[in-house]
C-alpha positions as CSV (number, residue, x, y, z in Angstrom):
1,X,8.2,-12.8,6.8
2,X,6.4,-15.8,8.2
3,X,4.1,-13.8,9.9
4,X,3.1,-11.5,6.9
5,X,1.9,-14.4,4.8
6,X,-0.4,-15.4,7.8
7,X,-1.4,-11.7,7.6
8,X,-2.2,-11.7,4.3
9,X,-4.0,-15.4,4.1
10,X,-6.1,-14.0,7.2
11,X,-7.0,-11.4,4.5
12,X,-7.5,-14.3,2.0
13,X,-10.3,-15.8,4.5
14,X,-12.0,-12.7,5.3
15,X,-12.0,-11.7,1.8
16,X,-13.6,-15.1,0.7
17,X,-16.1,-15.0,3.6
18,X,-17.5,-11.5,2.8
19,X,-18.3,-12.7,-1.0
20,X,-19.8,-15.7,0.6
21,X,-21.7,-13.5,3.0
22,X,-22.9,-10.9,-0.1
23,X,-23.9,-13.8,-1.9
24,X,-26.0,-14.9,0.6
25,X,-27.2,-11.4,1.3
26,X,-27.5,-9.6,-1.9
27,X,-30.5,-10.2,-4.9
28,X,-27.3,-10.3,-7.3
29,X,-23.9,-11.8,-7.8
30,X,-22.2,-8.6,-8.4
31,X,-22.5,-8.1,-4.7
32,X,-20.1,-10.9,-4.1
33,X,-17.6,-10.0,-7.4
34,X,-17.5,-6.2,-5.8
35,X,-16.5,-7.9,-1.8
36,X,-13.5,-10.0,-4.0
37,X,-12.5,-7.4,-5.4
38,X,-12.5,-4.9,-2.4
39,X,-10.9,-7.5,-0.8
40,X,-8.2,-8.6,-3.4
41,X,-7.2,-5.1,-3.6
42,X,-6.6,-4.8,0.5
43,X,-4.3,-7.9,0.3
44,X,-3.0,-7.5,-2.9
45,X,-1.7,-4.2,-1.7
46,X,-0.6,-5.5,1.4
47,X,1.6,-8.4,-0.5
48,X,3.4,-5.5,-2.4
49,X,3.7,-3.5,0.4
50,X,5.6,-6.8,2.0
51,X,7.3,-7.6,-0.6
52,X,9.0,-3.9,-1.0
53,X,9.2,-3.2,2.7
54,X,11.4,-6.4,3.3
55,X,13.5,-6.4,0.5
56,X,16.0,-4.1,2.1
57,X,16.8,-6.5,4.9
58,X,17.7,-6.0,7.7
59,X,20.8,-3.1,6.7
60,X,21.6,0.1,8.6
61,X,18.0,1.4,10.4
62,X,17.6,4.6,7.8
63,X,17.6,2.8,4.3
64,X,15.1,0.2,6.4
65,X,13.0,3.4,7.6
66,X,13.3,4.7,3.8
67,X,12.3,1.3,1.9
68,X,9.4,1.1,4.7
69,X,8.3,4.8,3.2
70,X,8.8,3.8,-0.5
71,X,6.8,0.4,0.0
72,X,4.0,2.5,1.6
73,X,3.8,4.9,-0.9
74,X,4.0,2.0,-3.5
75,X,0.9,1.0,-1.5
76,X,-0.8,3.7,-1.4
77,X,-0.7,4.4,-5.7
78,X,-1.5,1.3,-6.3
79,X,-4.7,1.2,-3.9
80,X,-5.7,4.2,-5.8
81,X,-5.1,2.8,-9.1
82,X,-7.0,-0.4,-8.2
83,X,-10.2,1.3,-6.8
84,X,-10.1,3.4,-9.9
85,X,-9.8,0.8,-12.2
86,X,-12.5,-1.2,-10.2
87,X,-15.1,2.0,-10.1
88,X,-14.3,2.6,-13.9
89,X,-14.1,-1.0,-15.5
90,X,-16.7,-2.8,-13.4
91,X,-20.0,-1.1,-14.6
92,X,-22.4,-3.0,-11.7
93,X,-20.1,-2.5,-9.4
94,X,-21.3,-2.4,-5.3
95,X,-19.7,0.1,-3.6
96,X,-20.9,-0.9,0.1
97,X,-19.5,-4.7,-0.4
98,X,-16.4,-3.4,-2.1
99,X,-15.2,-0.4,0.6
100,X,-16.6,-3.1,3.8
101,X,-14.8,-5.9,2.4
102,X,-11.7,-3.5,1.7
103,X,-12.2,-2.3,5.2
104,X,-12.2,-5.4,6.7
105,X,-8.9,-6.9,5.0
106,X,-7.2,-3.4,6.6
107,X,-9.1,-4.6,10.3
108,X,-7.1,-7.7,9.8
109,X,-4.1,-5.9,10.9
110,X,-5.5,-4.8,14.0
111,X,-6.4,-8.2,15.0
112,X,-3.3,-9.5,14.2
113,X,-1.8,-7.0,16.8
114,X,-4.4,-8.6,19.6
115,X,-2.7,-12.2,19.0
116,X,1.4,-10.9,18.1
């Protein structure tokens, strides 16, 4: 589990360096509050998706494989529910910061495969 919550600060950092980055780069502020919250919703989702996943332990290898599937699929509605609510309650939002940032968070994983 150790190794998750390095995962998901890596996601922290990137997340905080592409609202610094968008701040820098964009005329407004609501470039930066759309890269948090792309960003908050890829490691948000990845901290549930953790948290579900490894709950089940380390029992017989199909209830592992099943709570895997459940956790993703957890995941997965709230990632939908998030970008929804983000698209619907944020009026200014910036869609390019938002999906890059989100993008990036996900590219974290990848990366962490490089160094595992």
């Amino acid at each position: 589990m150790k190794s998750v919550y390095r995962i998901i600060g890596a996601q922290i950092a990137v997340t905080l360096a592409a609202a610094a980055l968008a701040l820098l780069l964009g005329d407004t502020v609501h470039a930066a509050y759309s890269a948090l919250i792309g960003g908050s919703i890829g490691f948000s989702t990845a901290w549930i998706y953790a948290r579900r996943a490894f709950a089940a332990g380390g029992e017989e290898p199909r209830e592992v494989v099943k709570a895997h599937y459940r956790a993703e699929a957890l995941k997965l509605a709230f990632t939908v529910v998030l970008f929804a609510a983000a698209v619907v309650l944020y009026e200014d939002v910036s869609t390019l910061p938002l999906l890059l940032t989100y993008i990036a968070t996900l590219a974290v994983y990848w990366v962490a495969l490089l160094f595992a």
